[in-house]
N, C-alpha and C positions, 0 to 999 in steps of 0.2 A: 086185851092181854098185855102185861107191862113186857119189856124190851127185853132183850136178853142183856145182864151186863159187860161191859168190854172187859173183858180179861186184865188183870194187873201185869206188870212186864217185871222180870227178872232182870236182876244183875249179867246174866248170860245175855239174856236179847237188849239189852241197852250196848254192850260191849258188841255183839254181832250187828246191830246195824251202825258204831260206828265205825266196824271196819270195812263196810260197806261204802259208808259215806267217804273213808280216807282212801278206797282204791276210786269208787268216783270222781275224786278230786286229782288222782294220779292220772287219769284217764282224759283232764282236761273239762269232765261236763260238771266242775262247781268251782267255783273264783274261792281264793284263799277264804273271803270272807265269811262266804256261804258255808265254807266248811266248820270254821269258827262255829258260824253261827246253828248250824245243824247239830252240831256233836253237844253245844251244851243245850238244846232244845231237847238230845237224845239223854242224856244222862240224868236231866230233869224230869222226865218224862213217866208216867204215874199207870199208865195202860199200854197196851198191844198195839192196840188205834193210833194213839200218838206216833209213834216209832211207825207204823205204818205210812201215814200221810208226810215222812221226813225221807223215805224211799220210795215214795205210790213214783215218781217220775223219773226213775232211773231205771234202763233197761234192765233185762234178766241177766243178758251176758256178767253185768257188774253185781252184780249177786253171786250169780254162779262161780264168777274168779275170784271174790272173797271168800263164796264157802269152801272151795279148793285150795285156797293159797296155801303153800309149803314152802321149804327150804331149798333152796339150790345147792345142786353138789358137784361136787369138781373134784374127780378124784387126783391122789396129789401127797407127796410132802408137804412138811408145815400144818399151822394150824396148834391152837392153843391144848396143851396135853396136862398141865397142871394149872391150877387156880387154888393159890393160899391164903388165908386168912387165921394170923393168929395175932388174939387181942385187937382185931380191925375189920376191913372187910374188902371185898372187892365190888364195883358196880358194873356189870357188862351190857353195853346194850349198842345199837346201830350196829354199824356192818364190824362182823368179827369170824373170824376162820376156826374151826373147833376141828381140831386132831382126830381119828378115828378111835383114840380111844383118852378120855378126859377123867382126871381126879380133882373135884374141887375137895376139903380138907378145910375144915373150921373148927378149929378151936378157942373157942372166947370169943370169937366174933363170927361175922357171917358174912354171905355173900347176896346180889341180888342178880338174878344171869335172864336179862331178856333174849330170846332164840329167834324173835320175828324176823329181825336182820341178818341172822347171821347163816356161814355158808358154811355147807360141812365136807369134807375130804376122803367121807367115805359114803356109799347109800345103807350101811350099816356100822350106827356111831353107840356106841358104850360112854354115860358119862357116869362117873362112880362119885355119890357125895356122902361125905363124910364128917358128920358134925356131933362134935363133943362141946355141950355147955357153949353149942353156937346152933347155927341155923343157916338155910337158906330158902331163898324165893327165885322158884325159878317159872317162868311165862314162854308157852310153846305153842305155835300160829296153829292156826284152825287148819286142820286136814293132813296134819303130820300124825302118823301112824308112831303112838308113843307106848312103849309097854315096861309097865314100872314092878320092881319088886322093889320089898322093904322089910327095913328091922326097927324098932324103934324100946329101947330101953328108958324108965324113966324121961319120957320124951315122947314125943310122938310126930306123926308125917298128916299132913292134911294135904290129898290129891283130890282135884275136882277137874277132870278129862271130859264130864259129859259124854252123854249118850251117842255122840257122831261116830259115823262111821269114816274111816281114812281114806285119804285119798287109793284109789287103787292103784299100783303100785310104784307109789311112792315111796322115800325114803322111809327108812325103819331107825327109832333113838330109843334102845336102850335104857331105864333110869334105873338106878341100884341104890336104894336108899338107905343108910347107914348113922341112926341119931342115939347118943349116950347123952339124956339130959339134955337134947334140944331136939331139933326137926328142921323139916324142909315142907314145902308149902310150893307144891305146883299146880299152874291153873292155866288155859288155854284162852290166848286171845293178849295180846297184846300190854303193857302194865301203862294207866293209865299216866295222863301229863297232869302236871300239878295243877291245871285248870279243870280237868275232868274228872279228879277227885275232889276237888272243891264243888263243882258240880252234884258230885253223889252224896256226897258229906250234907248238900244243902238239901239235897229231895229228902234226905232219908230223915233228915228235922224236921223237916216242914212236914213228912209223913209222920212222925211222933205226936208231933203239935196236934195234926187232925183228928190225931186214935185218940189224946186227953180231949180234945172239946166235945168230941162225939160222947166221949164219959162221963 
């Protein structure tokens, strides 16, 4: 009886084990290098199996506190309430404080708003974006309970949340999507470093390459 095949890995589980791998190395059980060296192992990486044998030796706890990681909240004054972008853009990412209630606003350009670092000032945050003939990309940590609406005119929103379920009760974000002739584009899990999109950039060639010789 031939073998069952290993399952091919998604864009979602390349990105889940390497946040896996970056709370491992938070935690002291991988040398910078190992981490290096693991994440482009993970991004590379063609099946389930792979990505499995790059976490077979990391306890559960560090699993388990990557698939829960959320946002810390601190309630509080301050904290970022408007983010504009017109004819440019904004880039937000590492540690950033976000208002309980946030307008980012694009017009002709866009913004790029990573949320893994950032701490919020209320456990119920509204961010409203608004993009005319602009756009944003915004990146929301695994096990933040997100709930989006949207409009989108000549334009349109690409959300990809996945099937997880939220941390229970955790913080709650608000998204209110608002595109005239652009969009916004939110996806959970961290937005890759310029080595880990070089990374994928190379699997998903060398996976093209495979499909023409096979043809």
């Amino acid at each position: 009886m031939a073998e069952t095949p290993d399952l091919r890995a998604s864009d979602a589980d390349r990105e889940h084990v390497a946040e896996v791998l970056r709370h491992a190395a938070g935690e002291g059980r991988l040398t910078v290098d190992e981490l290096d060296e693991r994440i482009d192992r993970a991004f590379a990486a063609r099946t389930q199996g792979e990505l499995t044998e790059l976490t077979s030796d990391l306890p559960e706890t560090t699993h388990a506190a990557a698939a829960a990681a959320t946002l810390p909240v601190k309630p509080g004054e301050g904290g970022r309430r408007w983010l504009v972008s017109i004819m440019g853009g904004h880039d937000r990412r590492g540690h950033w404080r976000i208002g309980e209630h946030l307008t980012n606003l694009n017009i002709m350009g866009g913004s790029d708003l990573d949320l893994n670092d950032a701490e919020l000032s209320a456990r119920e945050t509204t961010i409203r974006v608004i993009s005319i003939m602009g756009g944003a990309d915004i990146h929301v940590p695994e096990g933040l309970d997100v709930r989006v609406s949207e409009f989108a005119f000549m334009g349109g929103n690409d959300v990809k949340l996945g099937a997880e379920r939220p941390t229970p009760g955790g913080p709650v974000l608000h998204l209110k999507l608002f595109s005239l002739m652009g969009g916004t584009d939110v996806k959970r899990g961290r937005r890759l470093t310029r080595e880990e999109r070089r990374a994928l950039k190379r699997e998903r060639r060398e996976e093209r390459d495979r499909r023409h010789l096979d043809h």
